[in-house]
VOFI-207303 format. One line per 5 residues: number of its first residue (from 1); for each residue x, y, z of C-alpha. Coordinates in steps of 0.2 Angstrom, whole numbers. Layout:
BEGIN
NUM	X/Y/Z  ...
***
This chain:
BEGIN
1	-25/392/-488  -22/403/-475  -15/396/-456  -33/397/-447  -41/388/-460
6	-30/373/-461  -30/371/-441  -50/374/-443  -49/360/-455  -35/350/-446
11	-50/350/-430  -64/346/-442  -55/329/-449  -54/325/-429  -70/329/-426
16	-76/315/-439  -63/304/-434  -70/305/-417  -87/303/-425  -85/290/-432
21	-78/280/-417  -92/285/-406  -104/280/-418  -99/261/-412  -110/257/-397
26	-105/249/-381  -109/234/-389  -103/232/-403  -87/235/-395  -89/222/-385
31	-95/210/-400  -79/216/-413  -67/211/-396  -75/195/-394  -75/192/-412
36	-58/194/-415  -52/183/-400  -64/170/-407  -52/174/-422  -36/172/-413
41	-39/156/-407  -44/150/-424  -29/156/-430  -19/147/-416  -29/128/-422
46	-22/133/-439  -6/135/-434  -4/120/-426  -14/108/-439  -2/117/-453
51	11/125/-447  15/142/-449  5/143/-464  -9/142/-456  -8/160/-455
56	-16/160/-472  -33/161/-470  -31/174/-460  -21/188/-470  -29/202/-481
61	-21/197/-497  -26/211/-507  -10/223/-515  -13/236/-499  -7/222/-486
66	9/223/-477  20/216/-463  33/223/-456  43/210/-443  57/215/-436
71	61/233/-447  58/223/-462  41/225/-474  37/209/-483  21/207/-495
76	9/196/-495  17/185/-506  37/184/-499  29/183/-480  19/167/-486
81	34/161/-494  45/164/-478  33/153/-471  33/139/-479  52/140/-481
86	52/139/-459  41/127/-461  51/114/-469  62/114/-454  52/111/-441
91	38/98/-438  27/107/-428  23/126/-421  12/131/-407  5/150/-406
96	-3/157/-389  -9/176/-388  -6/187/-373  -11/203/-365  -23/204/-382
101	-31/224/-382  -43/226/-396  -47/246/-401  -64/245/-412  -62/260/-425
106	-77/255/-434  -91/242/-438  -78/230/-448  -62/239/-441  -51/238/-427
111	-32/239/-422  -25/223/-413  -9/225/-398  -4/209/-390  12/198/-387
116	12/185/-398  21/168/-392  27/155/-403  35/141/-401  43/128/-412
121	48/110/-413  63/103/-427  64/85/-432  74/82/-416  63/85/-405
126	71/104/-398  61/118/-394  64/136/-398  52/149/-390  52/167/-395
131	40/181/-390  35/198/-402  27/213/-398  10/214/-411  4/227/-419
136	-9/225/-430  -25/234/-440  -38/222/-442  -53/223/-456  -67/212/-457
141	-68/205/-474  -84/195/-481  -88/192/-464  -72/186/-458  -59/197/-449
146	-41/199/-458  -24/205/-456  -22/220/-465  -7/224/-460  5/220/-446
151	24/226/-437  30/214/-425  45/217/-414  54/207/-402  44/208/-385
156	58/213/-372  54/210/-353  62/221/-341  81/216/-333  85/230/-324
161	104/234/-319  114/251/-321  125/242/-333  118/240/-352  128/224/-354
166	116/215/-342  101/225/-351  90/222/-364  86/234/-378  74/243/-368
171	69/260/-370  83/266/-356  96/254/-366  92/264/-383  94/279/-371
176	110/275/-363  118/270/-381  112/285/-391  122/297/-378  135/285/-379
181	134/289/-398  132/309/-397  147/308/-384  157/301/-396  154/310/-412
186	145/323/-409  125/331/-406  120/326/-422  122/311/-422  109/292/-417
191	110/275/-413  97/263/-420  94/244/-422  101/238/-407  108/218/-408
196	111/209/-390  124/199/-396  123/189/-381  104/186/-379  107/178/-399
201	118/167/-397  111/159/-380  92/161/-384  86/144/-392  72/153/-400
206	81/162/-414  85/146/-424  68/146/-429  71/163/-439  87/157/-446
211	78/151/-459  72/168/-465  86/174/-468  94/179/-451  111/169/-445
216	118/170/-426  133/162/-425  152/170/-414  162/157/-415  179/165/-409
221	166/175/-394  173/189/-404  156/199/-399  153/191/-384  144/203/-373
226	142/217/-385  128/226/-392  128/229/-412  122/246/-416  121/257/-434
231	125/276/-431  116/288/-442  121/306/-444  117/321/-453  125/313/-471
236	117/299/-484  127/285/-477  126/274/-457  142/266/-449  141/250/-439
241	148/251/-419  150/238/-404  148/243/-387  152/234/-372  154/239/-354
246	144/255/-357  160/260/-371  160/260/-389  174/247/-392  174/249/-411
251	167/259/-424  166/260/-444  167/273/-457  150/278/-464  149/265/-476
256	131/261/-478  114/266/-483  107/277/-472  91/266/-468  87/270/-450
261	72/254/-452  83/242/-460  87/228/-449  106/220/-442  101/202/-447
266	115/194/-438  132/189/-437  146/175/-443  162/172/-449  153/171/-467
271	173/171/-477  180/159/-463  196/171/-458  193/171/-441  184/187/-438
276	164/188/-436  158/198/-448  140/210/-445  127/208/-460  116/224/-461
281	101/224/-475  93/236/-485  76/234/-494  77/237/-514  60/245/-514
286	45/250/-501  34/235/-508  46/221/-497  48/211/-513  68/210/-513
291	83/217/-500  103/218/-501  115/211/-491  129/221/-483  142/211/-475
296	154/221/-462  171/216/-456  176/226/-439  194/221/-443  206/233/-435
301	205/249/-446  186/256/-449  181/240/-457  180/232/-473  163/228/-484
306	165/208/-489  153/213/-502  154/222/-518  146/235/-525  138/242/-540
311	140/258/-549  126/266/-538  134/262/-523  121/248/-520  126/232/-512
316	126/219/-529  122/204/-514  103/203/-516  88/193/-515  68/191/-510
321	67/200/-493  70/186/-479  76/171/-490  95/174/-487  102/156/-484
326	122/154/-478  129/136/-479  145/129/-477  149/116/-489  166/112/-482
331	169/118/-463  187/125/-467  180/136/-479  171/150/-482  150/150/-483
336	141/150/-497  128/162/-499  108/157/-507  95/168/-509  77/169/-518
341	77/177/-534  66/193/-531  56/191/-547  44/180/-543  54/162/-550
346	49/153/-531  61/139/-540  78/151/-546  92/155/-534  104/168/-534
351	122/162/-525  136/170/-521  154/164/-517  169/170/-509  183/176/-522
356	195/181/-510  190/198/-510  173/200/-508  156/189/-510  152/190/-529
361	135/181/-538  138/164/-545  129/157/-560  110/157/-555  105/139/-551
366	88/130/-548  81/129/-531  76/111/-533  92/103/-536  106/116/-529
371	117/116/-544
***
């Protein structure tokens, strides 16, 4: 195809696009908007009748659904099962929608932004509130309106100050620790996933998550206020970096996956040697079934992987995305590490155990009883 007829047919596709979503009068705009916050506060009630399962009903379960919260995609399946998994640990959830902005695309299509604020309450009766940035695009389905797929981030408010330890991970903070980065190593070279150490361990709200496979937890303040970033160059593989006081304290040898949208889902001192290690995951696939688990320690050298791994160079730590699980059976040991076996068996476990060396999988036990 020659150059002017591709952009003649890259103006014609826009043309119908544009088409199309002028075909959508004035008021049926205004009818999709109201019907979708009619929605929205449906979805609240259910929530706070069934907890964060409520969100059922209201989720596109056909194979093209996807959520993608915090960098991570999940199915329709594992999300609904990290669900009832958070569930289980608290006794109620409450869910409020702010600055909503409904785009109509079509008569039984639309794209949703909003902040999404939830709050949760354990059996002790403490609260931990979190707020997300949501992105969603919306069908209506037999009549009713669904999620058909979804990213939520972590909704950042503005904390201005020259000094990115007092910061947030802004856009300016991204900014300031990317040329950090290319400073350091070179043009060619990023930052990405950005983890305020501090704004985890002080932020109440991020023990809800801990159940999905997240953990938060400096004991020795080894991190204390630093941000945990990968670097991504022009190779295969990312390294893990602090900074702290607009410096990069610390820095690894590429020794990852190069997956710029795979999340940093915390921090511990998972082999209990007195150093806070960094976990990093890395999906199996681009369905959200199943992820590994990659645990870093930033000991003095250019850090050492806690976990092994297999011939292809893959991470042999793995489980259903989100269902990772870190318990400490006896406080002067190391943690023990549970995750959902990926294939479907709601009730079959992988574990893994510290051998001294690295984390290695255990014999498969069943979820009900633990052994």
């Amino acid at each position: 195809m020659k150059p002017i007829s591709l952009f003649l047919l890259c103006i014609a596709v826009v043309l119908c696009c544009c088409k199309r979503s002028k075909n959508v009068s004035q008021a049926d705009r205004a009818a999709v908007s109201k019907d979708i916050n009619t929605m929205l506060a449906a979805l609240s009630d259910s929530v706070r009748k069934s907890g964060l399962i409520g969100w059922a009903p209201f989720l596109d379960s056909s194979s093209e659904f996807q959520w993608v919260f915090m960098g991570s995609a999940l199915s329709y399946d594992s999300l609904l099962e990290g669900f009832r998994r958070v569930d289980s640990s608290f006794s109620s959830f409450a869910i409020s929608w702010d600055s909503v902005h409904v785009e109509c695309l079509a008569e039984n299509e639309a794209t949703l932004f909003a902040i999404y604020n939830e709050t949760g309450v354990d059996s002790s009766g403490a609260q931990a509130a979190t707020a997300f940035d949501i992105s969603a695009n919306l069908r209506r389905i037999n009549g009713s309106w669904k999620f058909h797929n979804c990213q939520m981030s972590e909704h950042a408010e503005p904390h201005p100050g020259p000094n990115i330890a007092e910061a947030d991970t802004s856009r300016e903070l991204a900014q300031t620790i990317d040329g950090l980065v290319k400073a350091m190593l070179g043009p060619s070279y990023g930052a990405s996933n950005i983890l305020d150490v501090d704004d985890r361990t002080a932020n109440a709200s991020y023990r809800v998550y801990q159940s999905m496979g997240y953990i938060f937890e400096d004991p020795g303040h080894q991190l204390e206020h630093s941000y945990i970033v990968t670097i991504h160059g022009q190779n295969d593989s990312a390294s893990i970096a602090i900074v702290r006081n607009n410096r990069i304290v610390w820095c690894s040898r590429p020794l990852l996956p190069s997956m710029g949208f795979a999340p940093l889902p915390g921090f511990g001192d998972l082999n209990n040697d007195g150093t806070t290690d960094i976990l990093f995951n890395t999906p199996l696939d681009m369905r959200g079934y199943g992820e590994a688990l990659w645990i870093i320690s930033p000991d003095s050298s250019d850090g050492r992987l806690l976990n092994a791994v297999d011939q292809e160079g893959q991470s042999v730590i793995v489980g259903g995305t989100r269902t990772f699980e870190f318990v400490q059976p006896n406080p002067k040991g190391p943690k023990l590490i549970k995750a959902d076996d990926f294939s479907g068996d709601l009730n079959s476990k992988f574990m893994y155990t510290w051998n001294g060396s690295v984390f290695v999988k255990a014999d498969s036990t069943d979820a009900r009883t633990g052994r």
